[in-house]
C-alpha positions in Angstrom: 20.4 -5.7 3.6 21.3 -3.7 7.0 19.0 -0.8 6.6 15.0 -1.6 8.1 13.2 -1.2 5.1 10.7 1.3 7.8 14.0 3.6 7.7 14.4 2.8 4.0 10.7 3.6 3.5 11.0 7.1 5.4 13.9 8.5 3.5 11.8 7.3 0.1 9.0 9.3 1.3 11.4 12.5 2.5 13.0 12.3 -1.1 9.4 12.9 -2.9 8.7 15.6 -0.5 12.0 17.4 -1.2 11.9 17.1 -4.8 8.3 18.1 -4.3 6.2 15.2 -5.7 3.2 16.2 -3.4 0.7 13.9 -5.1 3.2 11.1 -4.8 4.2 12.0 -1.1 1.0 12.1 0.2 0.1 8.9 -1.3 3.7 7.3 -0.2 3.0 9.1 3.5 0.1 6.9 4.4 1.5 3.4 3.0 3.3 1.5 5.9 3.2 -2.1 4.0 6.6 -2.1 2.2 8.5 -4.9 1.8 11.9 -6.5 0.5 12.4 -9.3 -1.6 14.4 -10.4 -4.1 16.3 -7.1 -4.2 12.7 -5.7 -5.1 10.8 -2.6 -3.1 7.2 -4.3 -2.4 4.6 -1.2 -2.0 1.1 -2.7 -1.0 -1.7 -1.0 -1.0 -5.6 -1.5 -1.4 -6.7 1.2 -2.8 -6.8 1.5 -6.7 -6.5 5.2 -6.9 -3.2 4.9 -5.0 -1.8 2.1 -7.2 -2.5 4.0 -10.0 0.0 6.8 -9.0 2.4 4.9 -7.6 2.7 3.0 -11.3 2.8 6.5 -12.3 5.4 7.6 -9.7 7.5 4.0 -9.9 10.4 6.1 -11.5 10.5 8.8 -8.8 10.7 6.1 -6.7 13.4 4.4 -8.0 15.0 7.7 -7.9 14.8 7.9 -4.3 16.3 4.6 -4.2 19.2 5.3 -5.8 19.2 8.4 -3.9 20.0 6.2 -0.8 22.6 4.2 -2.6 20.2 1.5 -3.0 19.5 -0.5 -6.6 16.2 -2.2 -6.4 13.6 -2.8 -8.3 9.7 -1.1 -7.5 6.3 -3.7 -7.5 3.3 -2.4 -6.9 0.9 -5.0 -5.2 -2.6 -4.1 -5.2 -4.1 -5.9 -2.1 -7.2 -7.3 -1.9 -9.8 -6.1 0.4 -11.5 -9.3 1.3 -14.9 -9.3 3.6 -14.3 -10.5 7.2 -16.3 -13.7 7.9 -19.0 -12.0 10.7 -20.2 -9.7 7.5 -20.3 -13.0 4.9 -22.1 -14.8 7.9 -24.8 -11.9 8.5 -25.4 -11.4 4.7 -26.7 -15.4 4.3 -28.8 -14.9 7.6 -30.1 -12.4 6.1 -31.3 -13.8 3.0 -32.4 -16.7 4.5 -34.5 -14.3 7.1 -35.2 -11.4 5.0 -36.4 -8.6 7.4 -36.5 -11.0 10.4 -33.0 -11.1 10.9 -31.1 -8.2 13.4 -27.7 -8.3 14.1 -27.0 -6.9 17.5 -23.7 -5.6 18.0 
C-alpha cells in the first residue's frame, strides 16, 4: 500500500467531520493506534464506550474508505488495559503488610 496509514487515518477522520458524524469524529480524533493488515483497517482502542461506537460507526467508516479509493475491511480491537508490574507488586506487599506497608514514590 503507498499511502501511511497516519495519512490514511487523517483523511478517515476529515471525512466523518465533513459528513458531520460528530460523535464518531470525536471518538476517531483521539485514536492514533490504526493499523493495516490483510487489506483490513485495525482501530484499537481501550476504552469500551469507544468500541461501542465505532461498531456502530464501522459503515461510515468504510465510507470514508472508499471515499479515498481504498477497499478495506474495518476490525475493531478492543485492547486490554493490563496493570503495570510496580502496582501488581505493591498490591501483594500490601496484603502481606496490611497497613505497615508505604510505598514511597
Amino acid at each position: 500500500m503507498t499511502s501511511d496509514v497516519r495519512e490514511i487515518w487523517g483523511k478517515v477522520v476529515l471525512f466523518l467531520k465533513e459528513h458531520k458524524h460528530i460523535a464518531l469524529h470525536v471518538a476517531c480524533g483521539d485514536i492514533t493506534d490504526v493499523q493495516i493488515f490483510n487489506d483490513c483497517l485495525v482501530i484499537n482502542t481501550q476504552d469500551n464506550t469507544v468500541a461501542s461506537l465505532l461498531d456502530e460507526g464501522k459503515r461510515e467508516i468504510v465510507r470514508a474508505l472508499s471515499w479515498q479509493g481504498l477497499e478495506l475491511d474495518v476490525k475493531i480491537n478492543k485492547k486490554e488495559i493490563l496493570p503495570n508490574k510496580v502496582d501488581l507488586d505493591a498490591e501483594k506487599l500490601k496484603n502481606m503488610f496490611g497497613e505497615k506497608f508505604k510505598l514511597i514514590d
